[in-house]
Structures are given as C-alpha cells and as structure tokens.
Residue, then its C-alpha position, 0 to 999 in steps of 0.5 A: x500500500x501507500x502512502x500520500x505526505x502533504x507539506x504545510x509552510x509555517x507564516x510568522x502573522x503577528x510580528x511580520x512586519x518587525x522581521x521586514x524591519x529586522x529580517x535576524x528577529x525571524x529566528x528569535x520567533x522561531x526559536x520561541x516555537x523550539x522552546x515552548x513547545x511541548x509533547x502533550x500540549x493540545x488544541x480543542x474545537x468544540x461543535x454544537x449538534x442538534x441531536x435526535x431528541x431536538x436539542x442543541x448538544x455540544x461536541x469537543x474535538x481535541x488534538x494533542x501533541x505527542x512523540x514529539x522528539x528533537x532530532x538534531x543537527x544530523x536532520x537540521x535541527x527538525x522535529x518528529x512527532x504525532x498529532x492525535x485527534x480525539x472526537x465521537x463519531x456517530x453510528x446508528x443503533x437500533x430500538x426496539x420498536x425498529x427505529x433508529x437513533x444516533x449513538x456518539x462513540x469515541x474515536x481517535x486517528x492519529x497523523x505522523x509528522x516532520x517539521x522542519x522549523x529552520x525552514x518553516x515547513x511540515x510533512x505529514x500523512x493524513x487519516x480517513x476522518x483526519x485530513x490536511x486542512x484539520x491538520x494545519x488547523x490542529x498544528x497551527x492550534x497547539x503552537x499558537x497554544x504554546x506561544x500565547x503568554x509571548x503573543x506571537x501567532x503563526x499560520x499553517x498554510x497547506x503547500x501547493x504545486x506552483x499555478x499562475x494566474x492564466x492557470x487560476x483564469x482556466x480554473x474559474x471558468x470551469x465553475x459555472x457563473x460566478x457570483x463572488x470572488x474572495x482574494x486573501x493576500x497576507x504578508x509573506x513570510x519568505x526565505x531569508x534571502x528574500x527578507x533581506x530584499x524585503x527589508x532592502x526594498x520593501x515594494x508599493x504593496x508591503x510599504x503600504x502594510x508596513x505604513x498601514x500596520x497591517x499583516x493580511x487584506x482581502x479583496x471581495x468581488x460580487x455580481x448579481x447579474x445574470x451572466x455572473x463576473x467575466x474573469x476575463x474583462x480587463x478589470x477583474x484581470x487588474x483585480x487578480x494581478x495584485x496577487x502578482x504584486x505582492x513584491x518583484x520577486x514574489x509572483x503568483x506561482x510563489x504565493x499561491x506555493x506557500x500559501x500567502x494567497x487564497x482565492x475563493x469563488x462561487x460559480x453555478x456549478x462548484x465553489x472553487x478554493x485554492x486551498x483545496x486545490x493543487x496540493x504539493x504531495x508525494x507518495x511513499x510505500x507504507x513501509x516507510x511510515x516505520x519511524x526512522x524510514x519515514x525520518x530519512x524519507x521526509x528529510x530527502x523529499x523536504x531538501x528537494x522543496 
C-alpha cells in the first residue's frame, strides 16, 4: 500500500512586519516555537449538534501533541512527532420498536509528522476522518497554544504545486457563473534571502502594510447579474494581478506555493478554493511510515522543496 505526505509552510502573522524591519528577529520567533513547545500540549474545537431528541448538544474535538522528539543537527535541527485527534463519531443503533437513533462513540486517528522549523515547513500523512486542512488547523492550534503568554501567532498554510494566474483564469471558468470572488493576500513570510530584499526594498504593496500596520487584506468581488463576473474583462484581470504584486520577486506561482494567497469563488456549478486545490504531495510505500524510514524519507523529499 501507500502512502500520500502533504507539506504545510509555517507564516510568522503577528510580528511580520518587525522581521521586514529586522529580517535576524525571524529566528528569535522561531526559536520561541523550539522552546515552548511541548509533547502533550493540545488544541480543542468544540461543535454544537442538534441531536435526535431536538436539542442543541455540544461536541469537543481535541488534538494533542505527542512523540514529539528533537532530532538534531544530523536532520537540521527538525522535529518528529504525532498529532492525535480525539472526537465521537456517530453510528446508528437500533430500538426496539425498529427505529433508529444516533449513538456518539469515541474515536481517535492519529497523523505522523516532520517539521522542519529552520525552514518553516511540515510533512505529514493524513487519516480517513483526519485530513490536511484539520491538520494545519490542529498544528497551527497547539503552537499558537504554546506561544500565547509571548503573543506571537503563526499560520499553517497547506503547500501547493506552483499555478499562475492564466492557470487560476482556466480554473474559474470551469465553475459555472460566478457570483463572488474572495482574494486573501497576507504578508509573506519568505526565505531569508528574500527578507533581506524585503527589508532592502520593501515594494508599493508591503510599504503600504508596513505604513498601514497591517499583516493580511482581502479583496471581495460580487455580481448579481445574470451572466455572473467575466474573469476575463480587463478589470477583474487588474483585480487578480495584485496577487502578482505582492513584491518583484514574489509572483503568483510563489504565493499561491506557500500559501500567502487564497482565492475563493462561487460559480453555478462548484465553489472553487485554492486551498483545496493543487496540493504539493508525494507518495511513499507504507513501509516507510516505520519511524526512522519515514525520518530519512521526509528529510530527502523536504531538501528537494
């Protein structure tokens, strides 16, 4: 059998634009990560359900942190660990006057991960009711958990492979008519290289953030008319191209890769996110799950990102 590995980046959101200013405080943030962050630390989503006697019910979910394990300079300072997700399923149980009522029963999956701190990337597998998104959900959970008394918060964002605009254009228009189109741009969280230039020249968009004191901003287009947005008039092309603006060296395909651009539309047919979309994956044989197989594994397929 085998095995799908997603990858996630990790964005520094509250303190970004201080690194813009001082692109060195990056490690001082990534080191509060490496020193707080605990095995056994959680995250907990709770859930309200109306249940089959009509009333409102509440349900938690709760992810915790374990085998999490330092593995050295040998693999560049990277983490290994597994996230456990802890929350009732449903299955339907039988009266005895043959009907059939909903029964909530514990269950738990787990997710085998890789996290590459220095260069702020996770590889991981995914579960049958545990996936990518819930994961970088969990993940982002417990290290935001981990760092709230400093009041730094990160963002996990799912990897993908590289599309361009003419790519994103295509894909639209397989939607249906579209009535509203999301676009969210937050500040990038580059390389270290690329802080510097940020830092050097920061651009007319994250000049504007820095000034403005903002880390993230949305664009919301919206039609009722009956033939929907037409992404290929010149307007929504001007709309769009600010994700190519973000800074000279971060263009579209870099920003929809490490997540500093989400598009979201609603067509006729389908709703489009590119958070669902494209995701950067490789496929391992199953035997490579076993702990120092997957440890070598991830440490060669994360090199080559």
């Amino acid at each position: 059998m085998s095995v799908t590995i997603y990858y996630s980046k990790l964005n520094l959101s509250s303190h970004i634009l201080d690194v813009y200013e001082n692109p060195e405080e990056l490690e001082k943030y990534l080191g509060l990560i490496s020193k707080h962050l605990k095995q056994g630390m959680k995250y907990i989503e709770s859930n309200d359900y109306i249940g089959t006697d009509g009333e409102i019910h509440n349900s938690q979910t709760v992810f915790t942190l374990d085998e999490f394990e330092y593995l050295g300079k040998k693999y560049n300072g990277a983490y290994f660990g597994r996230i456990f997700k802890e929350a009732p399923i449903f299955i339907k149980e039988k009266r005895e006057d043959n009907t059939l009522v909903s029964k909530p029963v514990d269950n738990i999956e787990s997710i085998t991960f890789y996290f590459d701190l220095k260069n702020e990337r996770v590889a991981f597998n995914t579960a049958y009711r545990f996936g990518y998104q819930e994961f970088n959900r969990a993940f982002e959970g417990i290290i935001n958990n981990a760092l709230r008394d400093k009041a730094v918060i990160f963002t996990l964002s799912l990897m993908k492979n590289k599309i361009n605009l003419e790519d994103l254009t295509n894909e639209l228009k397989k939607i249906g008519k579209i009535s509203e189109i999301k676009v969210d741009i937050k500040a990038p969280n580059p390389d270290t290289l690329l802080l510097e230039k940020i830092n050097q020249n920061a651009g007319k968009m994250l000049e504007g953030y820095k000034k403005a004191n903002i880390t993230s901003k949305s664009l919301l287009l919206r039609s009722n008319a009956p033939k929907g947005i037409n992404v290929d008039s010149q307007v929504i092309k001007d709309e769009l191209d600010e994700i190519n603006n973000i800074h000279e060296d971060i263009d579209a395909e870099k920003a929809f890769q490490n997540g500093y651009v989400n598009v979201t539309a609603i067509g006729s047919r389908a709703v489009y996110n590119t958070k669902e979309n494209h995701p950067m994956k490789n496929i391992i044989d199953d035997e490579q799950m076993i702990k120092t197989d997957f440890i070598e594994t991830l440490y060669e397929l994360m090199s080559l990102i």
